[in-house]
C-alpha beads as a LAMMPS data file, in Angstrom:
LAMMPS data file: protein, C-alpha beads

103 atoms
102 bonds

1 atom types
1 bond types

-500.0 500.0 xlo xhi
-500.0 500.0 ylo yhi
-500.0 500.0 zlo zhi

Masses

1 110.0

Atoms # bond

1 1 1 317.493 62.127 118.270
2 1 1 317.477 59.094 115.560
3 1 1 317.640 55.820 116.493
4 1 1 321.603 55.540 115.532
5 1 1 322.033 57.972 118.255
6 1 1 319.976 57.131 120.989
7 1 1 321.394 53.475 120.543
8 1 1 325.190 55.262 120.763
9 1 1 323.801 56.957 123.784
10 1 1 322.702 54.741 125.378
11 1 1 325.583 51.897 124.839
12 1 1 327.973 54.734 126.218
13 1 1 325.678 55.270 129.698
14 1 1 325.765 51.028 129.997
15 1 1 328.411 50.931 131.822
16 1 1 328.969 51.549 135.596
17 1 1 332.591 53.065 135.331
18 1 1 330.938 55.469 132.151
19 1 1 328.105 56.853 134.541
20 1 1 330.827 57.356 137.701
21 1 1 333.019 59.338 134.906
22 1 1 329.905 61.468 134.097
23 1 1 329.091 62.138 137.210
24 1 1 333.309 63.425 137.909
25 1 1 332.975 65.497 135.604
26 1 1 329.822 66.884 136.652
27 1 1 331.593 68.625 139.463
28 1 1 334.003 70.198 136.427
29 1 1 337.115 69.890 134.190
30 1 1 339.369 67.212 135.086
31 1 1 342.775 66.296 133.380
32 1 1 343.086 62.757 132.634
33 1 1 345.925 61.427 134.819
34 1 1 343.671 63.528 137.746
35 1 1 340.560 61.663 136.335
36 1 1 342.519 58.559 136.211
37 1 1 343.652 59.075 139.983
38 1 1 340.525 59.814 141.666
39 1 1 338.994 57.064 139.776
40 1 1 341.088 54.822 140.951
41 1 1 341.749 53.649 136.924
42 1 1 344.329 52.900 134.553
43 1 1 344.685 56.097 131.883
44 1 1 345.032 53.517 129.215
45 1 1 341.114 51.703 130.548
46 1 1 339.786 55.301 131.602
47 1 1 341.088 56.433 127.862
48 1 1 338.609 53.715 125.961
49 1 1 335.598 54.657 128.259
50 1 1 336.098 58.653 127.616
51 1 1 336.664 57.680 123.713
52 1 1 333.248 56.034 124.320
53 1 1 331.728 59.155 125.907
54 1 1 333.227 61.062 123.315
55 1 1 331.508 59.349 120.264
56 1 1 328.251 59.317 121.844
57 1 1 328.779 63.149 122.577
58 1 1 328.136 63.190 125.852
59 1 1 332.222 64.709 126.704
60 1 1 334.506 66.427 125.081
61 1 1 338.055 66.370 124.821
62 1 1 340.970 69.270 124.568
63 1 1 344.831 69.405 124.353
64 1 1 346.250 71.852 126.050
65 1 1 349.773 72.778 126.829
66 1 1 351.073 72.832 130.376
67 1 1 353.589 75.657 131.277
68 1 1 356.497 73.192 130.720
69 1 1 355.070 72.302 127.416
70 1 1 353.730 68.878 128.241
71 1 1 350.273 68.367 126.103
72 1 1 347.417 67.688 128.801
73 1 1 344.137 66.035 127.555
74 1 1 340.957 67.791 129.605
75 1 1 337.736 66.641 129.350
76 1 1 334.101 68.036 130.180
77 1 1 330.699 67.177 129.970
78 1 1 328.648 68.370 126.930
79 1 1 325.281 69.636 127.205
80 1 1 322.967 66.853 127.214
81 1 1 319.754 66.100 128.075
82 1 1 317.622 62.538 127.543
83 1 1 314.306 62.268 127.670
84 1 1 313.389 59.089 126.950
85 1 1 309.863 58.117 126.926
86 1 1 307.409 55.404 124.942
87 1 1 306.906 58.089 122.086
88 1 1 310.285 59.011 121.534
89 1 1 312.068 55.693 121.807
90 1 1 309.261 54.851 118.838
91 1 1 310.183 57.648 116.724
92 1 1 313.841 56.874 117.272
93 1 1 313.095 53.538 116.056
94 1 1 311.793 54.420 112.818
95 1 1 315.061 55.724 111.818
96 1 1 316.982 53.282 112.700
97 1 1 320.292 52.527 109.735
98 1 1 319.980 49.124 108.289
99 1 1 322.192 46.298 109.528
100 1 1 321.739 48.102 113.285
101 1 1 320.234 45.580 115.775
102 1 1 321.215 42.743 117.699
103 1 1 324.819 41.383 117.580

Bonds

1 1 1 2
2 1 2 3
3 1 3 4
4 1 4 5
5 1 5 6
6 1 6 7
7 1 7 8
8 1 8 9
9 1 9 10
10 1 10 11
11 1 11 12
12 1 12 13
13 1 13 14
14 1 14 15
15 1 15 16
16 1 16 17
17 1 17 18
18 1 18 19
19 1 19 20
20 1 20 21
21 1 21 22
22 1 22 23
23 1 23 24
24 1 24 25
25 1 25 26
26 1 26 27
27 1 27 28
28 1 28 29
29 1 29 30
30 1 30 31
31 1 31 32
32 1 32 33
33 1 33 34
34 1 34 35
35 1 35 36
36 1 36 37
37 1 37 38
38 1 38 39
39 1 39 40
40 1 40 41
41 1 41 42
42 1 42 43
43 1 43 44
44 1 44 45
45 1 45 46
46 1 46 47
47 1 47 48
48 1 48 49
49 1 49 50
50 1 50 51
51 1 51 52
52 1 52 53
53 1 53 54
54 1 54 55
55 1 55 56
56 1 56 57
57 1 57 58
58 1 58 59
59 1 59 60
60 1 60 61
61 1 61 62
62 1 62 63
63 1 63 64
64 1 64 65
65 1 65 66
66 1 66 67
67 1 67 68
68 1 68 69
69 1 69 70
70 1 70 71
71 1 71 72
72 1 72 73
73 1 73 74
74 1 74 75
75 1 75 76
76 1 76 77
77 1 77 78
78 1 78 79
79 1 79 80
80 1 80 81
81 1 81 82
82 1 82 83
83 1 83 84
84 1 84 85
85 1 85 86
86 1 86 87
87 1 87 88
88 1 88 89
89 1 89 90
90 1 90 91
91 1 91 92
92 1 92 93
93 1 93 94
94 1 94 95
95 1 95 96
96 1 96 97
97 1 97 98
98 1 98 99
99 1 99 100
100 1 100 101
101 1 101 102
102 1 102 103
């Protein structure tokens, strides 16, 4: 993983509602408003979090078409897995874009 990624990864797991929509969707599927509802979250707020979750790759998003033609937006986990350990975070580092740091 290079140090762009690991820093997207990890700025997408920061945040408590992020891990709690991780671990929904660790059970399976969900459609958003469903998501939304058992989250007890705004679509619009739950939208920029899964966006978030998106671009780090750790979900992914379809449309799909209800049987009254409505579009539905699903999303799922993707595989993942992160190791993180002294070595790794080190090698991430060294590949780090320029201009990437603290802001």
């Amino acid at each position: 993983m290079s140090g762009d990624e690991l820093l997207r990864t990890l700025s997408a797991l920061s945040n408590p509602h992020r891990l709690r929509v991780i671990a929904a969707l660790a059970e399976g599927r969900r459609y958003v408003s469903q998501l939304a509802r058992e989250m007890s979250m705004s679509r619009p707020l739950l939208t920029v979090h899964l966006r978030k979750l998106e671009s780090a790759g750790l979900v992914t998003g379809s449309l799909e078409l209800s049987e009254d033609g409505k579009a539905m937006k699903f999303y799922e986990l993707a595989e993942f897995e992160l190791l993180l350990t002294p070595e790794s975070v080190a090698r991430a580092a060294t590949t780090l874009s320029e201009g990437t740091g603290d802001e």
